[in-house]
Backbone as a chain_set.jsonl record, in Angstrom:
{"seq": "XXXXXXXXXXXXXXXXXXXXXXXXXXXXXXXXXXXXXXXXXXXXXXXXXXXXXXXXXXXXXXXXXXXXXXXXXXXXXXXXXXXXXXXXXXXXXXXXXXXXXXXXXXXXXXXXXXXXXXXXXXXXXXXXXXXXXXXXXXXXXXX", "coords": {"N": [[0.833, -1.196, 0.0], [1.993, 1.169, 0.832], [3.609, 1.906, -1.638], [1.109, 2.584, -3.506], [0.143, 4.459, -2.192], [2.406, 6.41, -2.659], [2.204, 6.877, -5.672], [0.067, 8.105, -5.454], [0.802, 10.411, -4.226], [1.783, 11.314, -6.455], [-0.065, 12.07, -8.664], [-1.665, 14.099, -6.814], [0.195, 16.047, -7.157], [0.21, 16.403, -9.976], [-1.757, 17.528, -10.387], [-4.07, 16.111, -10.219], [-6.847, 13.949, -8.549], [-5.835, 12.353, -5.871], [-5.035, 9.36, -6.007], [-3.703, 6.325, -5.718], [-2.451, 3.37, -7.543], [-1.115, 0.011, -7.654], [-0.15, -2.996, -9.184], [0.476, -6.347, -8.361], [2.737, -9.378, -8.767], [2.28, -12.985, -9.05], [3.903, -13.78, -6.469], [3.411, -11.47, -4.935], [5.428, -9.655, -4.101], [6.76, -8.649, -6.267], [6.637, -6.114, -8.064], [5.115, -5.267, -10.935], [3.555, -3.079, -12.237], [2.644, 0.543, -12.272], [0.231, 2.8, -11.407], [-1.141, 6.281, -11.276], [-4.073, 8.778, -10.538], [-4.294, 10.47, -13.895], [-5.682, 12.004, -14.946], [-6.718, 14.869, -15.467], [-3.744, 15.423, -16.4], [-3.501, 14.182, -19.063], [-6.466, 14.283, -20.485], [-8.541, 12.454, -19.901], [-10.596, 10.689, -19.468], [-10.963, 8.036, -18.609], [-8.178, 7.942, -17.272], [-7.752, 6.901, -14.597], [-6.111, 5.428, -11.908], [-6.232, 2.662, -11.519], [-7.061, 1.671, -13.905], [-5.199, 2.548, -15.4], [-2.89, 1.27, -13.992], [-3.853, -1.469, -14.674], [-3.347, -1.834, -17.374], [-0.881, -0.916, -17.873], [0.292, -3.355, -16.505], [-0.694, -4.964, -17.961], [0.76, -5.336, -20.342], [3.628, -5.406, -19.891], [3.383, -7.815, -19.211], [2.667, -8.884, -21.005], [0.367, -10.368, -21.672], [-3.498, -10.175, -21.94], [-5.034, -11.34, -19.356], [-4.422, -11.106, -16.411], [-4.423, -12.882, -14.251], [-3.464, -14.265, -10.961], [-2.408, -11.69, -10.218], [-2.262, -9.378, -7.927], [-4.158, -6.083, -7.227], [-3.58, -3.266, -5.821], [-5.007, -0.577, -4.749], [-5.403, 2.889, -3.611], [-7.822, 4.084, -2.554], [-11.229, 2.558, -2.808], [-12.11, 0.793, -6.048], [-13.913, 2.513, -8.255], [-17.047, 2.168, -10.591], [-16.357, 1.888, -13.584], [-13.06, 1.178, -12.985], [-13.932, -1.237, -11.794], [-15.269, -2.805, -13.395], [-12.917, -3.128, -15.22], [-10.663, -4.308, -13.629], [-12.592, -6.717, -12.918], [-12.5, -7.82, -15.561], [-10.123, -7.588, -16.545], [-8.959, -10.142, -14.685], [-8.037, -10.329, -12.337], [-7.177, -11.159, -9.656], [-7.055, -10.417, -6.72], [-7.841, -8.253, -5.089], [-6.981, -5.016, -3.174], [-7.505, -2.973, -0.742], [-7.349, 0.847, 0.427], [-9.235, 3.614, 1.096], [-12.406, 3.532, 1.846], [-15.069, 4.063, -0.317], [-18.121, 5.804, -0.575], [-19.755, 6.52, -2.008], [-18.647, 6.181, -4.996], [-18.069, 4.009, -4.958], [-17.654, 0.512, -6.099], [-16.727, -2.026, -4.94], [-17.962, -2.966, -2.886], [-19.083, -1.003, -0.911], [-20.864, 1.296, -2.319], [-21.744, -0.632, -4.36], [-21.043, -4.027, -5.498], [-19.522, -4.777, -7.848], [-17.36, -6.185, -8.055], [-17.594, -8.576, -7.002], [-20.214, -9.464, -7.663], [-22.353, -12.046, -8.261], [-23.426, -13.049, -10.791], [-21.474, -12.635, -12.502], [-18.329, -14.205, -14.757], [-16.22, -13.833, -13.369], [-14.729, -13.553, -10.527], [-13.034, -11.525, -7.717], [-11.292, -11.87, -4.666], [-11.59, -9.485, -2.227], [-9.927, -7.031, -0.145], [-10.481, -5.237, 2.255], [-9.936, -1.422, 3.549], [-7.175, -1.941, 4.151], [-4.371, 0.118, 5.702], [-6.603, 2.543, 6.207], [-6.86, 4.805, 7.228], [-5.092, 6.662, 6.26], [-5.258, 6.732, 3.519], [-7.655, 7.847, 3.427], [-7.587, 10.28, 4.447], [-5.745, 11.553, 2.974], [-7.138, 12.068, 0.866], [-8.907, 13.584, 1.78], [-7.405, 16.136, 2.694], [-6.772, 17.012, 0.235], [-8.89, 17.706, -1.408], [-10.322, 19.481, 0.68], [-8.247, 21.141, 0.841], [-9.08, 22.479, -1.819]], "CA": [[0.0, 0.0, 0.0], [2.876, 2.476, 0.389], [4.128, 2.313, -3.448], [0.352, 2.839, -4.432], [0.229, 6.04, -1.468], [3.76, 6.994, -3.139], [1.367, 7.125, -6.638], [-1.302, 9.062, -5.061], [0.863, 11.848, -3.786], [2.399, 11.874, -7.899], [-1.503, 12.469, -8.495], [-1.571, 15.771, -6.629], [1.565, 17.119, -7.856], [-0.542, 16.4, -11.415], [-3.483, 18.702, -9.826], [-5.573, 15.401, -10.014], [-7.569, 13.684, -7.084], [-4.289, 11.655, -5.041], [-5.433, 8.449, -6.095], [-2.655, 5.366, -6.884], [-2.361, 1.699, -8.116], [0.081, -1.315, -8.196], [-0.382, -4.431, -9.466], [1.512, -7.208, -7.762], [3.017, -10.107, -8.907], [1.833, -13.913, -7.968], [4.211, -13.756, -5.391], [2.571, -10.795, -3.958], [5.848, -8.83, -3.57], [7.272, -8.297, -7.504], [5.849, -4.356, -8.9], [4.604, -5.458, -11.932], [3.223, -1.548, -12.546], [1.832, 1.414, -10.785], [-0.424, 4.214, -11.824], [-2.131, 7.273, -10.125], [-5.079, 9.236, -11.897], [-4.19, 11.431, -14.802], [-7.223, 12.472, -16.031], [-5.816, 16.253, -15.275], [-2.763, 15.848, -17.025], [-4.119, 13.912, -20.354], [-7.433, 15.094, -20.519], [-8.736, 11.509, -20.966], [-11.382, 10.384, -18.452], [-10.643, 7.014, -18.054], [-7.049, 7.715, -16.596], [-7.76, 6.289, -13.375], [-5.02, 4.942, -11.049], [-6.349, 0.946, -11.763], [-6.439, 1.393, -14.682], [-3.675, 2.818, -16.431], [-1.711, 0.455, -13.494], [-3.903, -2.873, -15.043], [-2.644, -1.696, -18.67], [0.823, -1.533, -17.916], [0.692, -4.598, -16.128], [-0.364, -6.494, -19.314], [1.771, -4.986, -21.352], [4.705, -6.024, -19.485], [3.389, -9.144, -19.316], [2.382, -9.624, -22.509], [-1.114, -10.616, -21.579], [-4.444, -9.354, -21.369], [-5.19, -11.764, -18.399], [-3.764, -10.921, -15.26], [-4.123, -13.825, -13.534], [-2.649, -14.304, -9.765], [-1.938, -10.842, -9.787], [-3.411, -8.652, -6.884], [-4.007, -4.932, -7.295], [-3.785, -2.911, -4.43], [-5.127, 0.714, -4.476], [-5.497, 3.648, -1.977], [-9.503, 4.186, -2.698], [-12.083, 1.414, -3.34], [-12.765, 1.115, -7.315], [-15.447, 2.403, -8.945], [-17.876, 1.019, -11.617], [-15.321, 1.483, -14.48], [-12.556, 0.571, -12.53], [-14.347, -2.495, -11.459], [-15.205, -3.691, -14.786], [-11.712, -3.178, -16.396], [-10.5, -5.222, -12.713], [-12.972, -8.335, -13.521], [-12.335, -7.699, -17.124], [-8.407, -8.004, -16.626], [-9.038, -11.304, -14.533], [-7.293, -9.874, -11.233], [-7.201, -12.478, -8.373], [-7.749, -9.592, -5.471], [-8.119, -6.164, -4.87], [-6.591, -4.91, -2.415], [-7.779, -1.175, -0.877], [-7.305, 1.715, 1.397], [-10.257, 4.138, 1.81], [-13.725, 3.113, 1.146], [-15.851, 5.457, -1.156], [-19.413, 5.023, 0.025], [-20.202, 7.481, -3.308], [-18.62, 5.977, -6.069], [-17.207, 2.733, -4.903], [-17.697, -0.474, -6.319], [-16.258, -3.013, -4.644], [-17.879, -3.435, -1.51], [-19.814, 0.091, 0.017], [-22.17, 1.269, -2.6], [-21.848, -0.987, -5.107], [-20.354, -4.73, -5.232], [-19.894, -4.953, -9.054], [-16.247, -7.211, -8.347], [-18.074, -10.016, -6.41], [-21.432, -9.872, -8.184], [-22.096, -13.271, -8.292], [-23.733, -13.223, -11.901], [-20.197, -12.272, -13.526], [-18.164, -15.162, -14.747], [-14.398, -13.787, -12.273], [-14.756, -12.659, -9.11], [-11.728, -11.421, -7.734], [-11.168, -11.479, -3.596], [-11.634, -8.307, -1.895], [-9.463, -6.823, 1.093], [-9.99, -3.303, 2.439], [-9.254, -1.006, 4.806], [-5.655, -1.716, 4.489], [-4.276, 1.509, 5.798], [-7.238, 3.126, 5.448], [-7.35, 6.128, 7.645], [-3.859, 7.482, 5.799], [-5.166, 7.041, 2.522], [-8.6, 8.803, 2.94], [-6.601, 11.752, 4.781], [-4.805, 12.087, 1.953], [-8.047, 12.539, -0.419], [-9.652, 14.906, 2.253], [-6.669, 16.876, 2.625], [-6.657, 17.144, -1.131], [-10.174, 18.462, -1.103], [-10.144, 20.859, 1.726], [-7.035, 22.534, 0.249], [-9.35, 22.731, -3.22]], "C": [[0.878, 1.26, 0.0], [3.301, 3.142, -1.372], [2.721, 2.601, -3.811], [-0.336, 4.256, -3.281], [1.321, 7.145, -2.308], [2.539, 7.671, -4.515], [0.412, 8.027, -6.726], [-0.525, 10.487, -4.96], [1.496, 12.283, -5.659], [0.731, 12.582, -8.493], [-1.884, 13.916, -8.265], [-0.636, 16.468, -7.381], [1.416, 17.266, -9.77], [-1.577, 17.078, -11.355], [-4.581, 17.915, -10.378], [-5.756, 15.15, -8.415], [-6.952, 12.822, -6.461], [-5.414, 10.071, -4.928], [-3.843, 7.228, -6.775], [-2.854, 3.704, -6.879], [-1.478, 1.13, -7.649], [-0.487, -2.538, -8.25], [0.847, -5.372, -9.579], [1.442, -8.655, -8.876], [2.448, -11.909, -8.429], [2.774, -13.962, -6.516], [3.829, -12.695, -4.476], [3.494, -9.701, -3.655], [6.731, -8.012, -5.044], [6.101, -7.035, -7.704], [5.318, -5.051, -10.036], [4.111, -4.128, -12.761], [2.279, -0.731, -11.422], [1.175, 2.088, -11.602], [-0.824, 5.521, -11.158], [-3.077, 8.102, -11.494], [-3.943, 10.391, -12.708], [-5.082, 12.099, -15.415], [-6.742, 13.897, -16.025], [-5.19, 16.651, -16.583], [-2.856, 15.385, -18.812], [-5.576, 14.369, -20.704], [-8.665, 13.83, -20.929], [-9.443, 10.796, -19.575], [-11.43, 8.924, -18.232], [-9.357, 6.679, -17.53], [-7.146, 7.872, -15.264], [-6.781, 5.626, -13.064], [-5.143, 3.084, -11.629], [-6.456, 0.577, -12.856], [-5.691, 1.398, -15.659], [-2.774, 1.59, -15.662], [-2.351, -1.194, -14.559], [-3.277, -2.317, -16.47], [-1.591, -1.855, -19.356], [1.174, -3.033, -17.579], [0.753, -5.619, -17.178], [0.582, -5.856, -20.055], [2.916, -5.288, -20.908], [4.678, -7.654, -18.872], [3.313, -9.961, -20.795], [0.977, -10.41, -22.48], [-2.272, -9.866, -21.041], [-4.902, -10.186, -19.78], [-3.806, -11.548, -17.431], [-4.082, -11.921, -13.735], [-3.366, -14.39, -12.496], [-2.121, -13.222, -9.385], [-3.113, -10.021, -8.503], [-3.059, -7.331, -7.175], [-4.438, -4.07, -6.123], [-3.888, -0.867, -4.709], [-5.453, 1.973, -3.364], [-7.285, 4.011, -2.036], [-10.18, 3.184, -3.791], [-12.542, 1.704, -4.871], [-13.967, 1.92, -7.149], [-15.683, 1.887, -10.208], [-16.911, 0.734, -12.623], [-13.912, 0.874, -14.046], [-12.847, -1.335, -11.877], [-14.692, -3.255, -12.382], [-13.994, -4.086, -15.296], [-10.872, -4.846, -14.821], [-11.247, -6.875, -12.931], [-12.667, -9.183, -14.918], [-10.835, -8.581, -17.475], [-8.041, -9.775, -15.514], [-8.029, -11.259, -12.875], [-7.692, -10.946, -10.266], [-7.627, -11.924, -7.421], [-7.007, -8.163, -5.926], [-7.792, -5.92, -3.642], [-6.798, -2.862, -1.866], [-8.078, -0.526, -0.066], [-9.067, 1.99, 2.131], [-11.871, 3.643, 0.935], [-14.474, 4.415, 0.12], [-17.504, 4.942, -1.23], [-20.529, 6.284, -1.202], [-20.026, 7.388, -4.254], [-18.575, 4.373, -6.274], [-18.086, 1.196, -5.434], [-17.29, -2.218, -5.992], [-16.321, -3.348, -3.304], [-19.327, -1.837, -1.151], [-20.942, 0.642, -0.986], [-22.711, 0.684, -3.888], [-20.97, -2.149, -4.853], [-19.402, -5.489, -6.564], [-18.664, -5.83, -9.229], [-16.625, -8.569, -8.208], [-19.514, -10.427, -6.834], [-21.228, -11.243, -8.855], [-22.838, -13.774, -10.402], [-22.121, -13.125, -12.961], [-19.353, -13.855, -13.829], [-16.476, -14.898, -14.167], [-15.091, -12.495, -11.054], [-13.629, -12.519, -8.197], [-11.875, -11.527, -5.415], [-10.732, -10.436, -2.958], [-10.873, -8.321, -0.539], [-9.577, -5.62, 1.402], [-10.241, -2.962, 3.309], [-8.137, -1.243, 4.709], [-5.363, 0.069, 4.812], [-5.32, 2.709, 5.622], [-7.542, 4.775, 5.822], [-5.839, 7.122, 6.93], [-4.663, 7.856, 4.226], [-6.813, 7.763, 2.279], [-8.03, 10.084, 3.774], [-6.197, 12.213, 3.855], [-5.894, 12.83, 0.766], [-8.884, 13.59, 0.698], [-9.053, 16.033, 2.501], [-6.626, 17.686, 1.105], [-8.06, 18.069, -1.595], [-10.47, 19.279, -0.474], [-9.266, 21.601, 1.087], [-8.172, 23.068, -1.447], [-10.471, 23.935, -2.913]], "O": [[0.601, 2.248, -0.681], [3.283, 4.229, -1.95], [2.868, 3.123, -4.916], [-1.273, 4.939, -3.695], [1.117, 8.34, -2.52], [2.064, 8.797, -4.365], [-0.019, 8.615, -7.719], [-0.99, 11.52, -5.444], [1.596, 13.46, -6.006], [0.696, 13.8, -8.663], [-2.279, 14.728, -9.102], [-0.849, 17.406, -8.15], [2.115, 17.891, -10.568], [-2.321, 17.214, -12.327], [-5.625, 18.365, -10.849], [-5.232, 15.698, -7.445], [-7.822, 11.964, -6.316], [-6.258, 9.806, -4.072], [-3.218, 7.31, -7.832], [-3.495, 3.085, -6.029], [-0.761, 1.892, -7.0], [-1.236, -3.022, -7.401], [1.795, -5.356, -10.364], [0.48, -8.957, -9.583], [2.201, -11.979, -7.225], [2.164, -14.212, -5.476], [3.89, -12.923, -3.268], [3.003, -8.735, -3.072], [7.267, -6.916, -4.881], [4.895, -7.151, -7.484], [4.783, -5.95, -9.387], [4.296, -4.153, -13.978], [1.623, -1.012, -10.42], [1.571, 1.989, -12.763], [-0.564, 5.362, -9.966], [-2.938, 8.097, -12.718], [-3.006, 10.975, -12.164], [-4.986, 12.721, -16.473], [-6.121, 14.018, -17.081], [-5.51, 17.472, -17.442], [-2.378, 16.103, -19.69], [-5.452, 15.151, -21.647], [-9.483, 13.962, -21.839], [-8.692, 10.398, -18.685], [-12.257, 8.686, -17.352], [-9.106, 5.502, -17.27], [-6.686, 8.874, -14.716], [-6.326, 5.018, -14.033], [-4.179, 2.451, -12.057], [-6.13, -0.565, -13.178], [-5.5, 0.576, -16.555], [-2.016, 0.922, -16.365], [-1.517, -1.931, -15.085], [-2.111, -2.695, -16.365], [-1.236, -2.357, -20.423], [2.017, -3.742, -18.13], [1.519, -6.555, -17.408], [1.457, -6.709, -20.206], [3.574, -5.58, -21.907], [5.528, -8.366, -18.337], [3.679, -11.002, -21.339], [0.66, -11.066, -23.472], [-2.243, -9.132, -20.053], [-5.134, -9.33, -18.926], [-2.615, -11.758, -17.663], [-3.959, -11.624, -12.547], [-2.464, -15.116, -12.914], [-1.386, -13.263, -8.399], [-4.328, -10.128, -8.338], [-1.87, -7.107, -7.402], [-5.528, -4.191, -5.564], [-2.919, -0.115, -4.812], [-5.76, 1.656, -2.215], [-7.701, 4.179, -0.89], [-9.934, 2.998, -4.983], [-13.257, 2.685, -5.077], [-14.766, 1.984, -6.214], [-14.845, 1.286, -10.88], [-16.513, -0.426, -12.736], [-13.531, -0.023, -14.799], [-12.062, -2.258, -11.658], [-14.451, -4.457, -12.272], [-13.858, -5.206, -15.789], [-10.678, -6.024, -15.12], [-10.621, -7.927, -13.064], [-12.608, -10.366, -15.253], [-10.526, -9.554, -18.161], [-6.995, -10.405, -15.672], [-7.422, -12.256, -12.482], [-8.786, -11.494, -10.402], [-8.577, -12.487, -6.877], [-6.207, -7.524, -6.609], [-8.338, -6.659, -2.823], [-6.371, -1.864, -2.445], [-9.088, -0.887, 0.538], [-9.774, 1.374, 2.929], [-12.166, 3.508, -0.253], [-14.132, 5.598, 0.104], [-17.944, 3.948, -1.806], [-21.696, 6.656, -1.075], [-20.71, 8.07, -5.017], [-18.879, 3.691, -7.252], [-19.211, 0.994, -4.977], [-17.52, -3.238, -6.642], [-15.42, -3.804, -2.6], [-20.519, -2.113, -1.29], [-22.078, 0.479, -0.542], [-23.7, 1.113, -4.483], [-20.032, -1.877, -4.103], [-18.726, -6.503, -6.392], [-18.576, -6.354, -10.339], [-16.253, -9.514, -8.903], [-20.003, -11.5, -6.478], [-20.362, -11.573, -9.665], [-22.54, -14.82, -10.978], [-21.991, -13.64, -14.072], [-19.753, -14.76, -13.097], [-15.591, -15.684, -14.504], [-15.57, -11.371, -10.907], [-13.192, -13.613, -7.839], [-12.938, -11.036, -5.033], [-9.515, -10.25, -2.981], [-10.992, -9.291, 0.21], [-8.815, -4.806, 0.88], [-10.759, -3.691, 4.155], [-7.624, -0.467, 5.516], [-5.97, 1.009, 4.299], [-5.0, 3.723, 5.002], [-8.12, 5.644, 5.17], [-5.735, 8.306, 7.25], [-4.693, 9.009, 3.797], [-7.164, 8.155, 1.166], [-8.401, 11.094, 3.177], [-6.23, 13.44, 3.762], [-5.635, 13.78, 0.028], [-9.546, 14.466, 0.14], [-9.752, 17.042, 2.592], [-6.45, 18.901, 1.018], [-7.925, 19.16, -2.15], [-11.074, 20.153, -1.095], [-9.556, 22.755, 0.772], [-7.815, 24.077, -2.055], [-11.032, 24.509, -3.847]]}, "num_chains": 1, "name": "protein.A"}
């Protein structure tokens, strides 16, 4: 969760919303790639932290399945993020602060573990979670 906090604060310093990625390795401790949003700095509304990081990840894999990898971000997907996450075949999700307004993967929406889908990935969150919604209310108050 630090390397995808590290991502978040690149985020601000892009005058987006301090959001970041990484997508781990099967062993759980290999980088595989990171992201944080860009939408700011490209102007391109699907540059979200999960998934510019799942993008890179295949691409340096060389596959669109991401299989055994876990992606660990500092705020709970949302809907598009959670599609491109089941989409990309992610094993778990791994994630800071909840978002009980956009989120998908657990608080107001469950759209990773919906049991109709044919990959459901295992959810963990709250890791760290009171650092990494500080960081997005700090980010907001200063705005």
């Amino acid at each position: 969760m630090r390397l995808a906090l590290d991502e978040a604060g690149q985020a601000v310093r892009g005058g987006d919303v301090p959001v970041g990625a990484v997508v781990l390795a099967a062993d759980g401790t290999t980088v595989l790639a990171a992201g944080h949003n860009e939408r700011e700095a490209t102007g391109d509304p699907t540059a979200h932290a999960e998934v510019l990081a799942i993008r890179r990840a295949a691409a340096v894999l060389g596959a669109w399945r991401l299989t055994d990898c876990t992606l660990v971000v500092t705020l709970e997907p949302c809907t598009m993020c959670a599609g491109a996450i089941v989409q990309s075949r992610v094993d778990r999700v791994v994630y800071g602060a909840r978002d009980d307004k956009a989120g998908a993967a657990g608080s107001l929406w469950d759209v990773v573990r919906d049991r109709r889908l044919n990959h459901r990935p295992e959810v963990i969150e709250g890791v760290l979670a009171e650092e990494c919604a500080a960081l997005l209310t700090d980010f907001f108050r200063a705005r």
